[in-house]
N, C-alpha and C positions, 0 to 999 in steps of 0.2 A: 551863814556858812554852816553848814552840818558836819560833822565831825563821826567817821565811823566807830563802833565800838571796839575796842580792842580786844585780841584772840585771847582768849583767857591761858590762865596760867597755873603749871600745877609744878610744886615747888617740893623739895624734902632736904633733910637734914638729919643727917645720920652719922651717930661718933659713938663705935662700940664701946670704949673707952667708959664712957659717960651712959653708957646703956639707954642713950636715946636715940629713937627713933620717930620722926615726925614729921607730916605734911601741911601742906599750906595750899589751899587753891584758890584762886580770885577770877571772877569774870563779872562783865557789865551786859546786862538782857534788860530789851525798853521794855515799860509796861504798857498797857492797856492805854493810858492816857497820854501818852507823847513823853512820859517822863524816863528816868534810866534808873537802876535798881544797881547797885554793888551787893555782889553773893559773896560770902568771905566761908571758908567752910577749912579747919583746923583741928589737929590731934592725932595720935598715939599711929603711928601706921599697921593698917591690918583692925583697925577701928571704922566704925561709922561717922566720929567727931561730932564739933557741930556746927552749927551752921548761923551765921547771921546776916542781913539784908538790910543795908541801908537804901533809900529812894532820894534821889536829888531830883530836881525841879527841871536841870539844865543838864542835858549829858556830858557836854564838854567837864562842868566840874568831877561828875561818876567816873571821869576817863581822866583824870588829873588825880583824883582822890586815890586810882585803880593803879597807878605807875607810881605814885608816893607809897603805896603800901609794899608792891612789888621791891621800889626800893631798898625799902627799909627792913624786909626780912632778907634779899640778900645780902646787904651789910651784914646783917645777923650771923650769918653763915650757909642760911637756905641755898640749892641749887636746883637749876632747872630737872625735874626729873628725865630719865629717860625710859 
């Protein structure tokens, strides 16, 4: 069963209060070899950030690992941008 990628996600958190301002975006892109890449890309808004990619073997777990992260920053307080 092949499992599609998920529409990536672009997230932020912002509490004047706290003078923070900050993004979060997450998407899953196959690579070259049949396998799925998680892009995590993070920081200061109105920044570049940065950027890291993990590769998983199986996309289904990229797309597991992609909706545990999504989770857990909006528990945080993250919300979907508009």
């Amino acid at each position: 069963m092949r499992m599609t990628n998920p529409d990536p996600v672009h997230l932020q958190r912002v509490d004047p209060a706290l003078s923070m301002a900050r993004f979060y975006r997450l998407s899953v892109q196959p690579t070259l070899f049949g396998e799925a890449s998680l892009l995590r890309c993070w920081g200061r808004i109105g920044t570049r950030g940065q950027d890291m990619m993990e590769t998983f073997a199986d996309p289904q777990v990229a797309a597991s690992a992609f909706m545990r992260l999504a989770a857990q920053k909006r528990r945080r307080g993250y919300q979907v941008s508009t």
